[in-house]
C-alpha positions in Angstrom: 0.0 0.0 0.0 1.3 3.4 -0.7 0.5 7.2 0.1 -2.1 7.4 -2.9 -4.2 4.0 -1.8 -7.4 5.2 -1.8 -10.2 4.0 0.0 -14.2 4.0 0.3 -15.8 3.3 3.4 -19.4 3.0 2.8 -21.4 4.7 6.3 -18.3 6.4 7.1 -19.9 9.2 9.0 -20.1 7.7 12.3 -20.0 4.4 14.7 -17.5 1.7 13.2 -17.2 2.8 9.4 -15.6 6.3 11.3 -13.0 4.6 13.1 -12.4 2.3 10.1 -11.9 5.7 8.0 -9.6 6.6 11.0 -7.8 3.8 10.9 -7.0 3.8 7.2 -6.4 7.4 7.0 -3.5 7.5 9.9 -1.8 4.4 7.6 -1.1 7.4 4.7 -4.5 6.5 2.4 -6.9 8.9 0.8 -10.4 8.1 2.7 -13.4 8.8 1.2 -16.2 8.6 3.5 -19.5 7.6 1.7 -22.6 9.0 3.6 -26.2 9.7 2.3 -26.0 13.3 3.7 -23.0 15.8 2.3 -22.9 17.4 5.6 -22.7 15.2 8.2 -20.2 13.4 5.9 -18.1 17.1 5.9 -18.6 16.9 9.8 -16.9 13.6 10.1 -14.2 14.7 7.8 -13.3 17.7 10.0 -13.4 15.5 12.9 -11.2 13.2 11.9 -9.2 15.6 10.6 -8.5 17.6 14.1 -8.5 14.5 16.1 -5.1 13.0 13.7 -3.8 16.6 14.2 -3.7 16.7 18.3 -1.8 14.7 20.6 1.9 13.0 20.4 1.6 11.0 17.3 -0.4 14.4 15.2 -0.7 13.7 11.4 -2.4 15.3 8.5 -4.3 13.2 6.9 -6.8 13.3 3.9 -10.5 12.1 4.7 -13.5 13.3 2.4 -16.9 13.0 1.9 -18.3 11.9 -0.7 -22.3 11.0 -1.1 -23.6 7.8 -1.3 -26.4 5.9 -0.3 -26.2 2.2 -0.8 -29.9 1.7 -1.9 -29.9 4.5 -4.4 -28.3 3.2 -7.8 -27.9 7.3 -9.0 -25.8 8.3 -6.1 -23.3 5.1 -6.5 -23.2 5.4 -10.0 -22.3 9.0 -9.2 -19.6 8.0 -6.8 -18.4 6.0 -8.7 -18.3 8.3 -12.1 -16.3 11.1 -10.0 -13.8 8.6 -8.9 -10.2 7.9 -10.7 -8.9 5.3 -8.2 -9.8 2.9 -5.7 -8.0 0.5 -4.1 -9.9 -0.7 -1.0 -13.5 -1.1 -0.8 -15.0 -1.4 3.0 -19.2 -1.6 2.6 -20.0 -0.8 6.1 -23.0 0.8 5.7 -26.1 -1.6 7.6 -29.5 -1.2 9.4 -30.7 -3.6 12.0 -34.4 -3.2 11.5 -36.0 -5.2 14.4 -34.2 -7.1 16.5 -36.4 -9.2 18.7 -39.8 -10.3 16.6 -39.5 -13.8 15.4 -39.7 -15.2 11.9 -43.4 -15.4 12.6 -44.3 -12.1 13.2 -42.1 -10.5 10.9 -43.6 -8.6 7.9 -41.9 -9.5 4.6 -41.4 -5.7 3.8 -39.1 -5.2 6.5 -36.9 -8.2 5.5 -36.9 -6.8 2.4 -35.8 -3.3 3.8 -32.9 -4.9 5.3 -31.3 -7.3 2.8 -32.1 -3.7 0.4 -29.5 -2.1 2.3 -27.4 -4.8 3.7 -27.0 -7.1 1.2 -28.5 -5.6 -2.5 -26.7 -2.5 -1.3 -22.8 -4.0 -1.0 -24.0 -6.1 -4.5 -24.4 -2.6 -6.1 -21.9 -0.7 -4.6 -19.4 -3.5 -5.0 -20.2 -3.9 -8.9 -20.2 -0.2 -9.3 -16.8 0.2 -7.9 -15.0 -3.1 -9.8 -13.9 -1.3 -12.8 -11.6 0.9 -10.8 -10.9 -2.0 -8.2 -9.5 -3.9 -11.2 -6.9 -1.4 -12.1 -5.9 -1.1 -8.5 -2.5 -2.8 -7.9 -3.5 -4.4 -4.7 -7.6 -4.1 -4.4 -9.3 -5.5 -1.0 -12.6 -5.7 -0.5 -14.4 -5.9 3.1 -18.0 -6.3 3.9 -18.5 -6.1 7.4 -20.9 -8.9 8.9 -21.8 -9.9 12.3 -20.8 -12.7 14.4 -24.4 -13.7 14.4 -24.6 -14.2 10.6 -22.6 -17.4 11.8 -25.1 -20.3 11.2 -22.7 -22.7 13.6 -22.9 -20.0 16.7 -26.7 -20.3 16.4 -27.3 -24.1 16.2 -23.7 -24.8 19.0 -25.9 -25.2 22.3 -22.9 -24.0 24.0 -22.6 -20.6 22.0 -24.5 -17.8 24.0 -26.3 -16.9 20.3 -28.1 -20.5 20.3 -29.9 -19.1 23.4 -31.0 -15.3 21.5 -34.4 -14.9 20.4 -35.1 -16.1 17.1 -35.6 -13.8 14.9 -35.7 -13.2 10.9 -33.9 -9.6 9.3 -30.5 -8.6 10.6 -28.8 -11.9 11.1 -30.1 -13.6 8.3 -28.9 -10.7 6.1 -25.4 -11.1 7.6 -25.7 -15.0 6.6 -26.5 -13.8 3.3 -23.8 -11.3 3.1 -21.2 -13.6 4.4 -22.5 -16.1 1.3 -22.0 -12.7 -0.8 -18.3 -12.6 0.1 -17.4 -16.2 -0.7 -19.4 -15.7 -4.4 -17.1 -12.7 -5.0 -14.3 -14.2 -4.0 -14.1 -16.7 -5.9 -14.7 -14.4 -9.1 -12.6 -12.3 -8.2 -9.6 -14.3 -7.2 -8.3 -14.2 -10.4 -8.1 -10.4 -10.5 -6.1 -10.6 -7.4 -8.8 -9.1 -5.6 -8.8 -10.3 -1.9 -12.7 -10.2 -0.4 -13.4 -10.7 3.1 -16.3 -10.5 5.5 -15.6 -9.2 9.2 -17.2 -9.6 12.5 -16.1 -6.5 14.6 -18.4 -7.6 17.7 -20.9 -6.0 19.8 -19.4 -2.2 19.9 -20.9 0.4 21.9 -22.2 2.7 19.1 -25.8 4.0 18.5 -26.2 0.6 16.2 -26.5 -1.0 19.9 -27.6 1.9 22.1 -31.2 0.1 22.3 -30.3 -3.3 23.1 -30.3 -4.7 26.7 -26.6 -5.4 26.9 -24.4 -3.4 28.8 -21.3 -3.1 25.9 -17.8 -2.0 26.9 -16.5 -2.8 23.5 -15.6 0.3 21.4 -16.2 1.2 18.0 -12.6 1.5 17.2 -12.2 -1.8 19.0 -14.3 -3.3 16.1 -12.7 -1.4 13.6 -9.5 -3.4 13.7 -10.1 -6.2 12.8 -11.6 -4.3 9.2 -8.7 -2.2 9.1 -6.9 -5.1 9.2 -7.9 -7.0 5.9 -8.5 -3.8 4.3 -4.2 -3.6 4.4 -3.6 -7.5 3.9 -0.4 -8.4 1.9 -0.6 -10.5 -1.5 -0.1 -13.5 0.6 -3.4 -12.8 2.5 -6.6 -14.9 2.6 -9.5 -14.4 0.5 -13.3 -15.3 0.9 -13.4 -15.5 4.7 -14.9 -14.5 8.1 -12.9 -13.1 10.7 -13.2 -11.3 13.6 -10.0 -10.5 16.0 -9.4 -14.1 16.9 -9.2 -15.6 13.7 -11.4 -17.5 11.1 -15.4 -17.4 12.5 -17.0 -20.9 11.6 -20.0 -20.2 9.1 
């Protein structure tokens, strides 16, 4: 990786996908932070800027918004079309929709709102962005998952997610997401194009403010593990799940 990488962090503007965008930026690459709102995106720009300015390790470093919401095909086409490089790919951006109402009470629309943004979103964003991935010489794609997309944590009676109530939008979007990543991977691997998924874990960020969990786990805590196979070598794995342990069973 070099001074000039550039990266895209899709839902950039807060949570993990800011500390992933600080994380990338303080190892020398361009960050564009994707966000569906220009200004809040410009707000987390600044922000990141002045943080990497202050204390004993101060850098400059270049974060900036750019708009893009991953269920509108105009504004990733846009992004795209106003882009002349891009090297790592994160799609971070993901709604939870409701998280306790079980397969039987849950309407098909809101299924369908969540796979829209968490899995047909990365699908669009990810195909918009191959032509300049391809050119990249050493593109990385990350699509950040959940540890409860894992099938073999929910069905392991001695895995605390066997023992979560059932429940049929965000978790079965991550299982389809992490079937996403292998897909792509394996298409991709002759392009050189590493594609991973991540688990960061439970982070306390206002994805998680609502649940009944008391979370000490920080967003930048999550972020590592992402900002970790966004920067993998040419030697590094392709179409897997990981959070900061190693390989998560699917």
């Amino acid at each position: 990786m070099t001074d000039n990488t550039t990266a895209l962090v899709t839902g950039a503007n807060k949570g993990i996908g800011y500390e992933i965008a600080a994380g990338l930026a303080a190892r020398g690459m361009t960050v564009l932070l994707g966000c569906r709102d220009h200004t809040r995106g410009e707000q987390a720009a600044t922000r990141l800027r002045e943080q990497a300015a202050t204390g004993p390790h101060a850098q400059i470093i270049d974060v900036r918004p750019i708009v893009l919401d991953v269920t509108d095909p105009a504004t990733i086409e846009a992004a795209a079309a106003s882009l002349t490089r891009l090297d790592v790919l994160v799609n971070n951006a993901g709604i939870s929709g409701p998280t306790i109402d079980p397969p039987s009470a849950m309407a098909a629309q809101t299924v369908r709102e969540v796979f829209e943004t968490n899995v047909i979103g990365v699908l669009m964003v990810t195909n918009a962005m191959l032509p300049l991935l391809r050119r990249s010489p050493a593109p990385r794609i990350v699509n950040v998952s959940s540890g409860v997309g894992s099938l073999a944590h929910h069905t392991d009676p001695n895995h605390y997610m066997s023992a979560l109530p059932p429940t049929a939008a965000y978790p079965i979007s991550k299982t389809a997401l992490n079937s996403l990543t292998v897909q792509y991977a394996k298409e991709l691997r002759k392009d050189g194009i590493l594609v991973n998924a991540a688990a960061p874990g439970a982070c306390a960020t206002d994805f998680t403010k609502d649940l009944p969990l008391t979370i000490t786990r920080t967003a930048a805590d999550g972020a590592a593990i992402i900002v970790h196979l966004a920067t993998l070598g040419p030697d590094g794995p392709t179409g897997g799940f990981f959070d900061d342990a190693g390989p998560v069973p699917w």
